[in-house]
N, C-alpha and C positions, 0 to 999 in steps of 0.2 A: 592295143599294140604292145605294149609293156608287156602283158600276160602269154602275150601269141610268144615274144622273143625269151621270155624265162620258159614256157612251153620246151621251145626248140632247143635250149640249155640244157633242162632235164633228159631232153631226149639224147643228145649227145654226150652226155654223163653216160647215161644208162649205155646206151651202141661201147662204147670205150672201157667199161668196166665189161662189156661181155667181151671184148676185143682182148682186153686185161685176161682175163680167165684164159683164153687160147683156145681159139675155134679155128677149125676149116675151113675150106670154101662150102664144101657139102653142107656143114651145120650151118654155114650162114643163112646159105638160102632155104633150110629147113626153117630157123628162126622166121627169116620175112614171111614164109610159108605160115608159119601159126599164129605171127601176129596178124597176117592178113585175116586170117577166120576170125580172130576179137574185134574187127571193125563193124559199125553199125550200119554202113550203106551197102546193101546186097549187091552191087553195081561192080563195088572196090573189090570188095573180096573177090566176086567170080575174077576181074581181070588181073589182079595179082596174081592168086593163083594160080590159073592160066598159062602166066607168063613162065613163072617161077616153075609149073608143072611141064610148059615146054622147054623152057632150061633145064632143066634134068634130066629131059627124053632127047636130048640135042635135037630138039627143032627149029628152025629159023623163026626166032619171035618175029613182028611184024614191025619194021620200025615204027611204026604210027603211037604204036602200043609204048616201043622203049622211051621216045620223047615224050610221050605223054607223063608217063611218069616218074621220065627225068625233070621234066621243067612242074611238077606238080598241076597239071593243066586235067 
């Protein structure tokens, strides 16, 4: 439990120091874009991607898809 929540510390260091630099919206979801391909479950990547490739094409994601990996389920 300790390690999950220092986990999620580094992670919101690291998002805030790229937020620091000054990104756009475009680059944002370029980023989530290629962190999605560094994940090890072939499952995630396809549906981030996806997601993030139908956000740039403006197509209506599926809300099943945005809660899902809003609430991380």
């Amino acid at each position: 439990e300790i390690k999950n929540l220092e986990d999620n510390v580094k992670a919101r260091e690291i998002v805030q120091s790229v937020l620091d630099y000054g990104v756009n919206n475009n680059q944002i979801l370029q980023i989530i874009y290629l962190f999605a391909l560094e994940l090890e479950n072939p499952t995630q990547v396809k549906t981030i991607t996806k997601i993030i490739n139908d956000i740039k094409l403006n197509k209506n994601v599926a809300s099943q898809n945005k809660s899902s990996i809003i609430l991380g389920e």
